[in-house]
C-alpha positions as CSV (number, residue, x, y, z in Angstrom):
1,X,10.8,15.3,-22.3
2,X,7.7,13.7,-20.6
3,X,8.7,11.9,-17.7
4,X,6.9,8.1,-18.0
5,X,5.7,6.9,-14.4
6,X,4.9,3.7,-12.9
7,X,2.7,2.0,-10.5
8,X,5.2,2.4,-7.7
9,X,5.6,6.2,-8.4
10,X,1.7,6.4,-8.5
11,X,1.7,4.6,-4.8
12,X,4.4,7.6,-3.5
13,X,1.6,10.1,-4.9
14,X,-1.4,8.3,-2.8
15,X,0.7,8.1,-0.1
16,X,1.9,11.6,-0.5
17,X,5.7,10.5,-0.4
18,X,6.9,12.3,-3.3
19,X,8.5,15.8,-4.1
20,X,6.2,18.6,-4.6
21,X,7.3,19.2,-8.4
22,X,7.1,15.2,-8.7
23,X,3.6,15.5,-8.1
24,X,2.6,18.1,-10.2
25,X,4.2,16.6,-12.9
26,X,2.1,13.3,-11.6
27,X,-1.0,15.7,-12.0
28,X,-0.3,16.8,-15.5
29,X,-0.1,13.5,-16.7
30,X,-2.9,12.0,-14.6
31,X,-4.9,14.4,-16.4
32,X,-3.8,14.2,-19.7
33,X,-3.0,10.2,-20.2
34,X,-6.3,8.1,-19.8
35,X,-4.5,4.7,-19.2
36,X,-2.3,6.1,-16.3
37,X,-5.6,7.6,-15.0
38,X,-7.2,4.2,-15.2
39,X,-4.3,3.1,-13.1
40,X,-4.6,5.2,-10.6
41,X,-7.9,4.7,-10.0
42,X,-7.4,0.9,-9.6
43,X,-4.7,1.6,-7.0
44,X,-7.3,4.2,-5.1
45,X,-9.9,0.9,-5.0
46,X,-6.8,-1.6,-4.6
47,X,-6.1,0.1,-1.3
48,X,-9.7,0.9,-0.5
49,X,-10.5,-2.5,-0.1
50,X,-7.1,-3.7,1.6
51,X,-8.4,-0.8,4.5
52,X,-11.2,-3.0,4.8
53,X,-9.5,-6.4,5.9
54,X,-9.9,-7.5,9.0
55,X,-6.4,-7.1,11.0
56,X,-7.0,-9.8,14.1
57,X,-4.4,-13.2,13.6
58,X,-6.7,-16.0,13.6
59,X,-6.6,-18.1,16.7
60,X,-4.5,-20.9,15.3
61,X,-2.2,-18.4,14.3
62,X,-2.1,-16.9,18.1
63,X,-1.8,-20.1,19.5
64,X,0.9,-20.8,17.5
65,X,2.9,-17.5,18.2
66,X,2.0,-18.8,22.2
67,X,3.1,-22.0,21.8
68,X,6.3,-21.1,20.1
69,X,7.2,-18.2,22.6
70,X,6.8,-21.2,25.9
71,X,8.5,-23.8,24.3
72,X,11.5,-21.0,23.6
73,X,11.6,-19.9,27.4
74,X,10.5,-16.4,26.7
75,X,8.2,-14.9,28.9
76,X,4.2,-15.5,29.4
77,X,2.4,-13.7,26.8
């Protein structure tokens, strides 16, 4: 039986958070099933591009976070 995988189990195999016998299995069927390799790729450039987003808050944003944390008593950030 040919195990059918999905988008999530593709993510595990990027992030290398599946078994070692998963991913060969992953491998076999990356190679042999053109639409799954399609996927994968997508996911590769999906998360290529996510890398490249800026990760600063905005100032609203921070000024927001500060103006919540005073008007709660908590301390000075």
């Amino acid at each position: 039986m040919i195990k059918s995988f999905t988008p999530n189990d593709l993510v595990r195999y990027i992030y290398q958070e599946m078994p070692e016998v998963e991913q060969e299995l992953l491998m076999q069927a990356l190679q042999s099933d053109e639409s799954l390799m399609q996927e994968y790729v997508e996911l590769l450039s999906a998360i290529e591009l996510m890398n490249q987003l800026p990760l600063k808050p905005s100032e609203k944003v921070v000024r927001a976070i500060k103006a919540k944390a005073k008007s709660t008593g908590l301390q000075k950030v």
